[in-house]
C-alpha positions in Angstrom: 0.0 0.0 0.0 1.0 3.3 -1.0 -1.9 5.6 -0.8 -1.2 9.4 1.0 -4.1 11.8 1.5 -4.7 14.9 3.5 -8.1 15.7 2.3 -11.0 18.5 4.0 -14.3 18.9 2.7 -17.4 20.6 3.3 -20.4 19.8 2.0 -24.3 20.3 2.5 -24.7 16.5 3.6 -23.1 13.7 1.7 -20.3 14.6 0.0 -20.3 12.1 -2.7 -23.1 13.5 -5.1 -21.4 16.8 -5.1 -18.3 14.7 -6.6 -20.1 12.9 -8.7 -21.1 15.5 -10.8 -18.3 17.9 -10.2 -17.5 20.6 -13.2 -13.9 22.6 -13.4 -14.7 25.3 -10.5 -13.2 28.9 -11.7 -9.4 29.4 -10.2 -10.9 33.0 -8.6 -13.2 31.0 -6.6 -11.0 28.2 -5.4 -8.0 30.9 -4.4 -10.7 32.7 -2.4 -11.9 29.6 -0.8 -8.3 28.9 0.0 -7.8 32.7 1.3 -10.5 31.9 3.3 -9.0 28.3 5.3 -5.3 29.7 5.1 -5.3 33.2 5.6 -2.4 35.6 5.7 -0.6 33.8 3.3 0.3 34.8 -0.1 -0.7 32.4 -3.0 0.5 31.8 -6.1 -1.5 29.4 -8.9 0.7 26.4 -9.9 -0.3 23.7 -12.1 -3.6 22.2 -11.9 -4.2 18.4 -10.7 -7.2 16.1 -10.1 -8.3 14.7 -7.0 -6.4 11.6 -7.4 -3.6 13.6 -6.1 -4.6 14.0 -2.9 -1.1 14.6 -0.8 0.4 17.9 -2.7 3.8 18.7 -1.7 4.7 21.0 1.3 2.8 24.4 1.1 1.3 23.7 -1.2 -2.6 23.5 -1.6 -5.0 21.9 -4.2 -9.0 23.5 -4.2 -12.1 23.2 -5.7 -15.4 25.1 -4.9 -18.4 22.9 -6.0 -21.9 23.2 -6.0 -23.0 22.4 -2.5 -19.4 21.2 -1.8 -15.9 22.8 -1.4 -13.0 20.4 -1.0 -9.0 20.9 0.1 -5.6 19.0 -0.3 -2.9 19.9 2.5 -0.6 18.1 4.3 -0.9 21.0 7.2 -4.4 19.4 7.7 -2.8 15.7 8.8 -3.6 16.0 12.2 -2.4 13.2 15.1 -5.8 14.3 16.8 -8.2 15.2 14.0 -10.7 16.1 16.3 -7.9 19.2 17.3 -9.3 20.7 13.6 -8.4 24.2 13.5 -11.8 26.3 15.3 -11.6 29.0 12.3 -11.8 25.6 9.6 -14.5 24.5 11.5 -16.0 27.8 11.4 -16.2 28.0 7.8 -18.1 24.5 7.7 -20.8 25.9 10.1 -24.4 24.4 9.4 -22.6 21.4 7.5 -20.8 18.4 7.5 -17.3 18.5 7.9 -15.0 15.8 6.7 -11.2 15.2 7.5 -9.5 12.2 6.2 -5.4 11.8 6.3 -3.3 9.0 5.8 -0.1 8.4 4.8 1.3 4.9 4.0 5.0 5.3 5.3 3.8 4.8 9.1 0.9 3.3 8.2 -1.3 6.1 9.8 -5.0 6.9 9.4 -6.3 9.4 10.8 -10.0 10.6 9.9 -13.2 12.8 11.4 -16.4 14.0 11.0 -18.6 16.9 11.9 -22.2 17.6 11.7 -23.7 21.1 12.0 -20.6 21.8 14.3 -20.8 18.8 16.5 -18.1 16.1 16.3 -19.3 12.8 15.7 -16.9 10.6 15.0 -12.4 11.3 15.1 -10.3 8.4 15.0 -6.1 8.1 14.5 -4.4 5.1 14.8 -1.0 3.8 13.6 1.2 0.5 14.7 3.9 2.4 16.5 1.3 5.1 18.1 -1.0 3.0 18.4 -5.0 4.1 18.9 -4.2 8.2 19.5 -7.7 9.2 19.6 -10.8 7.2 18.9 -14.1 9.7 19.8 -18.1 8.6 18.8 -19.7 5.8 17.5 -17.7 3.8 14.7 -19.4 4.1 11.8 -20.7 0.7 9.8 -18.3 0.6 7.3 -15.5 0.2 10.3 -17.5 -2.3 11.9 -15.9 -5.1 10.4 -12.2 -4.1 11.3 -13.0 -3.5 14.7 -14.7 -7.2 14.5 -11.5 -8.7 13.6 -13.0 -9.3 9.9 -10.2 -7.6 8.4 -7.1 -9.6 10.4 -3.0 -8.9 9.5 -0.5 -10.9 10.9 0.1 -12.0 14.9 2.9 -10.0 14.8 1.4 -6.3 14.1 0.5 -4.7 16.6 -3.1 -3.7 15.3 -6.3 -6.0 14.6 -6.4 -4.8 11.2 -4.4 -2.4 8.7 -4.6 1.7 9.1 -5.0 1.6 5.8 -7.1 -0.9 4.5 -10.1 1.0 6.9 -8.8 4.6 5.5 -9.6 2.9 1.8 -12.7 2.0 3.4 -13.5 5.4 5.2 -12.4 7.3 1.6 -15.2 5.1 -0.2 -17.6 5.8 1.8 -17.0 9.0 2.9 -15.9 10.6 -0.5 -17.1 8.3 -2.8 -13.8 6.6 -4.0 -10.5 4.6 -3.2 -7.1 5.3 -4.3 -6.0 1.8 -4.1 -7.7 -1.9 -4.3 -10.4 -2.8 -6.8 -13.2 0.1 -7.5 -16.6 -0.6 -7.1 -18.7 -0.2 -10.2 -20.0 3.3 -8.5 -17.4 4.7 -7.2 -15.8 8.3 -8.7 -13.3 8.6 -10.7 -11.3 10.4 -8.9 -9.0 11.9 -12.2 -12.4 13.1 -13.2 -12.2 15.7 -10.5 -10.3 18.7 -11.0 -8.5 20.8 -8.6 -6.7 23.8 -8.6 -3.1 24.5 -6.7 -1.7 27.1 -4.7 2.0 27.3 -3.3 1.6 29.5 0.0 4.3 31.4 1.1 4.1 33.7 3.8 
């Protein structure tokens, strides 16, 4: 497994619909939206992506302002406690649902959260040499089977199941695709997506 992602979105409800039938935002909209979750910085437009890329190198950004959905790519967002989202982020998802998902395939780390209408409902981070760093609300059915022991590695890790076989899981259902494993005959294609970039600089 190789899959990286440090992924917000906001949405009004499920995310996936939004994605599904996502058109090229304009760049002035997406560097505003950006403005607006990293301000004080100075941005500069670099070469467009899709959402397939979802780790983009350090400071830089990928956006994309949708209808009923804006979405952001930035490693500053990969958070050991994703519950410890930033108040003025959260502010700007106010009313909506709020969706956090990192993980990064070096440590093996997932890290994931979600808020409704300001109210967290469900933050988990987890890793075999951290271990379980936060786990907060109700697991959600698609994680249901991991924490079952459906989903087992070998004796010797030191988890029941692989960070990132659930963060594959919790990007399905959460955002409507997977960047590795075998796609499921509706799930987005992700290239299909597009994204604008922004290096930040202070």
């Amino acid at each position: 497994m190789g899959a990286k992602t440090a992924l917000l979105a906001f949405s009004d409800g499920d995310l996936r619909p939004a994605l599904l039938g996502a058109t090229k935002s304009s760049p002035a909209e997406a560097e505003a939206f950006v403005r607006q979750a990293f301000p004080g910085y100075v941005l500069t437009p670099a070469d467009d992506i899709t959402l397939f890329e979802t780790y983009p190198p350090d400071d830089v950004t990928y956006a994309t302002v949708l209808p009923g959905a804006e979405l952001l790519c930035d490693r500053s967002l990969m958070l050991d406690r994703p519950s410890e989202l930033p108040e003025h982020l959260r502010h700007i998802g106010a009313g909506r649902r709020v969706v956090l998902h990192g993980m990064h395939s070096a440590v093996d780390w997932l890290g994931f959260a979600v808020w409704e209408s300001g109210a967290l409902v469900r933050s988990l981070s987890l890793s075999p040499d951290g271990g379980i760093q936060e786990n907060l609300g109700d697991p959600y059915d698609f994680e249901r089977a991991f924490w079952a022991g459906e989903h087992p590695v070998d004796s010797s890790y030191p988890l029941p199941f692989h960070p990132l076989e659930l963060g594959e899981a919790a990007l399905r259902a959460l955002f409507g695709f997977i960047l590795e494993g075998t796609p499921a005959p509706d799930d987005l294609d992700a290239d299909s997506v597009h994204l604008h970039a922004f290096s930040r600089s202070r």
